[in-house]
C-alpha positions, 0 to 999 in steps of 0.5 A: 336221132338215129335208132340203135340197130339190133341185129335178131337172128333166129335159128331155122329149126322149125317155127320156135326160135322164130316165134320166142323172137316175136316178143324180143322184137316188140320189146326192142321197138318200145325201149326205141331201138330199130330191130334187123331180122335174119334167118332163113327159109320158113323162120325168115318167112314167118318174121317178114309176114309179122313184121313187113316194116323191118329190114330183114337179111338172109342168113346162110341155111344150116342145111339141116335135114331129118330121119325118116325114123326116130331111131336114125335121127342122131346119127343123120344130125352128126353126119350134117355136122360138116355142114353146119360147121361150114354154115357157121363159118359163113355166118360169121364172114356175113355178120362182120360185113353186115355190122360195117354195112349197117352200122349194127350196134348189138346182136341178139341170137336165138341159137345161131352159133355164128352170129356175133362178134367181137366189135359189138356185144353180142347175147345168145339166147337158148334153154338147152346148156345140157344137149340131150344126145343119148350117149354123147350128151357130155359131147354134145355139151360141151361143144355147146358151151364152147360156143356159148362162151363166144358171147358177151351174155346167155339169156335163158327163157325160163326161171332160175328157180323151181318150179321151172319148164325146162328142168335140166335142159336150162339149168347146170349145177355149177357153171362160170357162163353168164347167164341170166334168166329172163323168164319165159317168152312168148308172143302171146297173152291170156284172154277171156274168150267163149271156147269154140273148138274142143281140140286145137292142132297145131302142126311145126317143126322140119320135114319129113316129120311135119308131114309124116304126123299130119297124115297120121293124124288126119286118119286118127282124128276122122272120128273124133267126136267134137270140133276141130281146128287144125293149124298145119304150119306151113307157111307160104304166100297166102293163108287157105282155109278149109272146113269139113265136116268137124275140121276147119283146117288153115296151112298157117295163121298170123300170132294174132290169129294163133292168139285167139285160136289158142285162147278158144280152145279147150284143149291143144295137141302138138309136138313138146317143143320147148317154144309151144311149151312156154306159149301153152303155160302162158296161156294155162292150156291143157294139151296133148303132146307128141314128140318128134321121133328121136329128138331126145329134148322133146322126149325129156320135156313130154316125159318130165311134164307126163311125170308132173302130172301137167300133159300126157303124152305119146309115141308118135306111132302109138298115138290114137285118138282115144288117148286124148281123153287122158288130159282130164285127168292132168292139171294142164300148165301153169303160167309161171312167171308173173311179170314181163322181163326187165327189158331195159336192164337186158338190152343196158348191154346195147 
């Protein structure tokens, strides 16, 4: 008998979307439907290398690109909105030929605006109905809502209830979206291994940013006075590794490899994206975060976890390597739900 074809179709903006998917995926082939990966660049890339038996199609690239300077962030991002609407319309014309080509029999989107359709149920999936901007959040918004509205249903990766991760990021006082809360995603599970390395970096997110926090880092961290793995998160053809001195450094690492380098670690340092977020309470890690300069989602997140006591935090400018010994002094995240979603009533819709 011929397997239900799903279509798995995650942003391109860092590594997040991409790696949340990694479960979805797994959860799809056990309850007997064939998975069908879409995205592009490094998201694309990153879902070939975990799952090379699937077909995976390429998706028209958002084209999206980053201030040098936190300060100019905003501003650059609605500059590419032409862009991106022009992406989207693309999205949508691919996505229509692919259902008829492939016989595609649901779609699950992971923020991708133009993935979906009126001939096959279609689920976004994102833990931002509220869209940080500053000032223009309202705007922001409520474009986001529109959008959200052109699916058959809106999974947020994150619990109804508090206490929560993604505070008002994912949760509206009043709303007639249908949403479900399906409990955080991750890819990875706890496990009882001997810590070997005392801080744990792990690098994502789009460029010039990545980049400009490796090498800040690289300096800060020289004297660090314990062992050190330093996970770059660049993906290419095959994995490098290097050790000097304290650090043993790899341009990427597999979910398999990331799984038992997170669990060796007694502490995690990166950026406050909401995906890292729900990995490190899976795992009840303490950590250190660094926002991205001007992504106003990851400042809210660094600070509403600084303010709860779980992880400090700081500009990225003003980090120093002293600053780490402050993660005593939190609690470190906590895993908040308890059991896996209830994947066959999800994909019912399929």
């Amino acid at each position: 008998m011929n397997k239900k074809r799903i279509l798995v179709a995650p942003l391109n903006w860092g590594l997040g979307h991409a790696t949340r998917c990694i479960p979805i995926i797994h959860a799809l082939e056990k309850n007997g439907f064939e998975p069908m990966l879409a995205s592009d660049g490094v998201a694309l890339a990153l879902l070939k290398k975990e799952f090379p038996h699937l077909t995976a199609l390429e998706l028209p690239s958002y084209k999206i690109q980053y201030a040098q300077k936190g300060a100019h962030f905003k501003w650059k991002l609605f500059r590419q909105i032409p862009n991106m609407v022009e992406a989207v319309r693309h999205e949508r014309k691919t996505v229509e030929k692919w259902i008829q080509q492939y016989d595609i029999y649901g779609i699950i989107s992971d923020n991708r605006l133009g993935v979906h359709s009126k001939k096959t149920p279609s689920v976004f999936i994102t833990h931002q109905l509220n869209v940080l901007t500053g000032n223009t959040s309202w705007i922001t918004t409520k474009i986001h809502q529109l959008f959200i509205r052109k699916f058959d249903n809106c999974w947020v990766p994150d619990v109804a209830e508090k206490p929560n991760l993604s505070g008002k990021l994912g949760h509206l006082r009043r709303t007639s979206l249908k949403l479900k809360y399906i409990g955080p995603l991750s890819r990875f599970h706890k496990k009882d291994l001997e810590e070997i390395y005392d801080l744990m970096v792990i690098l994502s997110g789009p460029e010039p940013q990545r980049t400009l926090l490796e090498e800040k880092l690289r300096l800060e961290l020289k004297n660090y006075n314990g062992t050190i793995l330093f996970v770059r998160g660049v993906i290419e053809e095959e994995q490098k590794s290097s050790k000097r001195f304290n650090m043993t450094c790899y341009n990427f690492m597999s979910s398999a490899e990331l799984e038992t380098a997170f669990n060796q670690s007694k502490m995690v340092l990166s950026r406050s994206g909401y995906t890292t977020i729900m990995d490190l309470a899976k795992l009840s890690k303490k950590a250190f975060f660094i926002p991205t300069p001007g992504q106003y989602e990851q400042e809210y997140l660094a600070k509403k976890l600084k303010k709860k006591g779980m992880v400090p935090s700081s500009k990225q400018n003003d980090f120093k390597a002293e600053h780490l010994l402050q993660t005593d002094l939190y609690h470190g995240l906590k895993n908040i739900a308890n059991e896996e979603p209830d994947w066959k009533e999800l994909f019912s819709l399929f």
